[in-house]
C-alpha positions as CSV (number, residue, x, y, z in Angstrom):
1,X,19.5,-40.4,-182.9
2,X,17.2,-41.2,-185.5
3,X,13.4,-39.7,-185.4
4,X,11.2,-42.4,-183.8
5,X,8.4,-43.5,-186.6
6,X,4.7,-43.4,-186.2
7,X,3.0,-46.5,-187.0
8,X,-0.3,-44.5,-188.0
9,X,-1.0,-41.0,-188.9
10,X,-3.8,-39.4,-187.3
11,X,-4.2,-37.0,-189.7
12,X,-4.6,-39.5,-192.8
13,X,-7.6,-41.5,-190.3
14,X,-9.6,-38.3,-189.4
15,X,-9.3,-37.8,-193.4
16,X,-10.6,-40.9,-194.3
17,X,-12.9,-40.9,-191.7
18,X,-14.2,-37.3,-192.6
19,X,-15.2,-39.0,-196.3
20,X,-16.8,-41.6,-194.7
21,X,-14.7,-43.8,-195.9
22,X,-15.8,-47.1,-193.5
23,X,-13.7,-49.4,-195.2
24,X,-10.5,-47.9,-195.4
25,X,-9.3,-50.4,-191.7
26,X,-9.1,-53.3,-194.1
27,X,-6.6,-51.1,-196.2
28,X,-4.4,-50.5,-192.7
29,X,-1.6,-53.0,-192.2
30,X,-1.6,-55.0,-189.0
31,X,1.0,-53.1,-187.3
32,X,-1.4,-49.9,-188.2
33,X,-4.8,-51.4,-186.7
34,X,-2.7,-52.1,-183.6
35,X,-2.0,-48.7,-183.1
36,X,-5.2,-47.0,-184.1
37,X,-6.9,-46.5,-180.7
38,X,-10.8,-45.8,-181.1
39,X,-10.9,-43.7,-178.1
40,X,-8.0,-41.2,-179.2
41,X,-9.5,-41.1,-182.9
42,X,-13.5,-39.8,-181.0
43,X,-11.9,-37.4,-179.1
44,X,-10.3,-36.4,-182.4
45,X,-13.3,-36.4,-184.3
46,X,-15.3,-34.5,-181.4
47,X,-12.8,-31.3,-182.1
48,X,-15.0,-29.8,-184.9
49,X,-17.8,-26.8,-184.7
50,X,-20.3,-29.7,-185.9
51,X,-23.3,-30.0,-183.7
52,X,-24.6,-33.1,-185.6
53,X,-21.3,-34.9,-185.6
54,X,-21.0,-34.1,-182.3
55,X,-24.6,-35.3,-181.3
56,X,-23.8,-38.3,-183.2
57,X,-21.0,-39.3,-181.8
58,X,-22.2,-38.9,-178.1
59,X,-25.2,-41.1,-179.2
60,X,-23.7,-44.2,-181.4
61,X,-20.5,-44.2,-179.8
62,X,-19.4,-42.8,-176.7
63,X,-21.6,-45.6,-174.7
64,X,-19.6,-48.1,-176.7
65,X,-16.0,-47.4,-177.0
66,X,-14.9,-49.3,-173.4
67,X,-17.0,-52.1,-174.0
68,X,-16.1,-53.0,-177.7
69,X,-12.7,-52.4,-177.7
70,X,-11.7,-55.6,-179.3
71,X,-14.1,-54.3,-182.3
72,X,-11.9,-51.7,-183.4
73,X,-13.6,-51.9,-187.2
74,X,-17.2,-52.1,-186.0
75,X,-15.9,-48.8,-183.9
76,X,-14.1,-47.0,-187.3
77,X,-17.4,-47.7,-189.0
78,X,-19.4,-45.8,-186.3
79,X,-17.2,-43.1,-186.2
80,X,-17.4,-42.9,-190.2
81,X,-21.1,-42.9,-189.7
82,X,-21.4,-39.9,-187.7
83,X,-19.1,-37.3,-189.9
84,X,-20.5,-35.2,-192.5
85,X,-19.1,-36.8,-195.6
86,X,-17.0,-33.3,-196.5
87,X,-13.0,-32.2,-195.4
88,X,-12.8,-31.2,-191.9
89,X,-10.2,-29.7,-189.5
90,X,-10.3,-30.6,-186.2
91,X,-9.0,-29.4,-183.0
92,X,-7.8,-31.4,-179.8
93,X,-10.4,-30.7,-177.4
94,X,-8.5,-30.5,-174.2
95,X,-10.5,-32.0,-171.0
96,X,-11.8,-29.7,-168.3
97,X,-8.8,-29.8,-165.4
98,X,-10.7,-30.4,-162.0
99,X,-8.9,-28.4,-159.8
100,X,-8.7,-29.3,-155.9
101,X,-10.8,-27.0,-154.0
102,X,-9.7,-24.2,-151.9
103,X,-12.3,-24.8,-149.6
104,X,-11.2,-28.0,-148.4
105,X,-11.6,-27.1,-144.5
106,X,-15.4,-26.1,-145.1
107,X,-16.0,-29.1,-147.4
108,X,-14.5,-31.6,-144.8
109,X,-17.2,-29.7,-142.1
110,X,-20.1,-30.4,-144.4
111,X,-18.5,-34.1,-145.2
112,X,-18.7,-34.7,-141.2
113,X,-21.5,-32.6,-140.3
114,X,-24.0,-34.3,-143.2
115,X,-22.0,-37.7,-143.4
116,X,-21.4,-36.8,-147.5
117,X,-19.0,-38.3,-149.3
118,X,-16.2,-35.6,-150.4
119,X,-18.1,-35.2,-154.1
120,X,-21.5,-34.5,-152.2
121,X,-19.9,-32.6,-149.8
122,X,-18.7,-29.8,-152.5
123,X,-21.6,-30.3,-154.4
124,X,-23.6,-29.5,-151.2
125,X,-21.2,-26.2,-150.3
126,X,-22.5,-23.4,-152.9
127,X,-26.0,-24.5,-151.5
128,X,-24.9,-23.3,-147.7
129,X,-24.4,-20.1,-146.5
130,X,-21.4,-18.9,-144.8
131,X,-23.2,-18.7,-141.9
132,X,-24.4,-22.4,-142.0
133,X,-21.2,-23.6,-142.3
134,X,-19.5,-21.5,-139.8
135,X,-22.6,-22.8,-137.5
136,X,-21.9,-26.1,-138.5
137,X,-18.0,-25.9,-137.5
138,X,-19.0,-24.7,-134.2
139,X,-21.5,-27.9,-133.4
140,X,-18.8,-29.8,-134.4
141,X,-16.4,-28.6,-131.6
142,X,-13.8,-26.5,-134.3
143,X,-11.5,-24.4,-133.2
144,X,-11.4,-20.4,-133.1
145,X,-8.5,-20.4,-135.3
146,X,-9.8,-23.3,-138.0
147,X,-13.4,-21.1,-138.0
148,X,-11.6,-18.3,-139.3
149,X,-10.0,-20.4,-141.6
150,X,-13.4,-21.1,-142.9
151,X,-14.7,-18.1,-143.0
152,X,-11.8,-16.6,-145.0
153,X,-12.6,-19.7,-147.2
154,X,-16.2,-19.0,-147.8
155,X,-15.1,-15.0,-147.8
156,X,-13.4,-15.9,-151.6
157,X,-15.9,-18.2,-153.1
């Protein structure tokens, strides 16, 4: 089975990119511009120990890579704007995994004893104490056996 062939190397963009080379998407063949994705190439570009690239990028942009994705050069000449000019290595940044909560049982209390939304609800939870939550279980009519689910709950957070 043959090895399947990339129609763009990331490595060669973050390169040219890293020069500030703005003009090198005229150089790419179609097939290449179709494959370059502008939101793959920033999170790229964010890997570096940077501040000002980073800032940059954040600023000119991050608010504009969903809504001018048919612009894929005016996007490759942002990006170019906001590196440094010199060789850089960058790391894949790998996004913050948001983990379910252990405390589901106490958050669904809060959800029905406030009338949150599940993301208020756990944003609401390290504000309560244990006790308040516990209290809140019992005006809701819970069970002995779910409150001590709860309070092992709150017990580990």
């Amino acid at each position: 089975m043959a090895n399947p062939k990339y129609k763009l190397d990331i490595f060669n963009v973050l390169g040219k990119l890293s020069e500030n080379n703005s003009t090198f998407y005229d150089s790419l063949s179609e097939e290449e511009q179709k494959a370059l994705h502008p939101l793959v190439v920033m999170r790229w570009l964010s890997g570096t120990s940077s501040a000002r690239q980073v800032f940059f990028l954040n600023e000119l942009v991050n608010p504009l890579i969903f809504e001018f994705t048919d612009h894929k050069k005016l996007l490759v000449q942002l990006m170019s704007l906001c590196t440094n000019g010199q060789f850089t290595r960058y790391k894949w940044k790998k996004t913050v995994s948001k983990k379910e909560s252990s405390m589901t049982i106490s958050v669904g209390v809060i959800k029905e004893y406030f009338k949150y939304t599940t993301t208020q609800a756990k944003e609401a939870l390290p504000m309560l104490s244990a006790d308040d939550v516990v209290d809140y279980a019992e005006q809701l009519g819970r069970q002995p056996d779910e409150i001590k689910t709860i309070k092992k709950e709150l017990k580990n957070r």
